[in-house]
C-alpha positions as CSV (number, residue, x, y, z in Angstrom):
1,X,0.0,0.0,0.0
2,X,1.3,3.2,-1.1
3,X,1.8,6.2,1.4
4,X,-0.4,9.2,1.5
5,X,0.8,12.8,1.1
6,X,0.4,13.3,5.0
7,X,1.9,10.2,5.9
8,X,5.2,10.7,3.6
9,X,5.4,14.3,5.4
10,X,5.5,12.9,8.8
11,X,8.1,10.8,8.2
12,X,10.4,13.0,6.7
13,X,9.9,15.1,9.7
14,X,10.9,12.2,11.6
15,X,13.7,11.9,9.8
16,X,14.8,15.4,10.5
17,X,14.0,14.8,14.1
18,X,16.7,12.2,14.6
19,X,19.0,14.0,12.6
20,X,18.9,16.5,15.2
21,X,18.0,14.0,18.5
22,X,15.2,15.8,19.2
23,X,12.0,14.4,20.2
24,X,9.0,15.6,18.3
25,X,4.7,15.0,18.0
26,X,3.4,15.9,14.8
27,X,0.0,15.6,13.4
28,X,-1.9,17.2,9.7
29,X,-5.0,16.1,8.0
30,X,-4.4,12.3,7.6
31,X,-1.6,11.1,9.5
32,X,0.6,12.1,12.9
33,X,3.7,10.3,14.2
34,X,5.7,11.2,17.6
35,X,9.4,10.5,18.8
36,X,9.9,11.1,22.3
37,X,12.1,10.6,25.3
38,X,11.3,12.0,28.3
39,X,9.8,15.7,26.8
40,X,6.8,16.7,28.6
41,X,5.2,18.4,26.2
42,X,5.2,16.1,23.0
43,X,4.0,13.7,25.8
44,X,1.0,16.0,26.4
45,X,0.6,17.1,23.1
46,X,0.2,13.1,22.2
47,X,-2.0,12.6,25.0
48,X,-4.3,15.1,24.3
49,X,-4.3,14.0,20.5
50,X,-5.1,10.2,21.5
51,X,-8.2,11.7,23.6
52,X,-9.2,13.4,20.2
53,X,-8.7,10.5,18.3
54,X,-11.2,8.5,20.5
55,X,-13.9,10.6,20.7
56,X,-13.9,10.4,16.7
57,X,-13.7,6.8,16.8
58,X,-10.0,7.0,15.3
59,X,-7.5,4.1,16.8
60,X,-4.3,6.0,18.7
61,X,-2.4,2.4,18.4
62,X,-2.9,2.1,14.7
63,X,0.5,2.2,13.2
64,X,0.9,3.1,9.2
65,X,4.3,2.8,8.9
66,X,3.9,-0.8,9.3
């Protein structure tokens, strides 16, 4: 199955992320992905997405990169 626009976006951001070791949450229409290691904030900012994806009967586990 071919990527999407909004998939192939998040991971060259997380590319650029581990070029730099930084940890990162990133979400557009279609896709998000998320790095992190101990940040408080792109822990939060993934919680709180999870929480959105939920209530709009999205799965937070599903994985597309797989």
């Amino acid at each position: 199955m071919a990527l999407t626009k909004a998939q192939q976006f998040c991971l060259e951001v997380k590319k650029l992320a581990e070029q730099y070791k930084l940890p990162f949450f990133i979400v557009t229409d279609g896709a998000s992905a998320t790095v992190n290691s101990n940040c408080e904030a792109v822990s939060y900012a993934r919680k709180s997405h999870i929480q959105w994806e939920k209530k709009h009967q999205i799965d937070p586990n599903h994985n597309w990169e797989k």
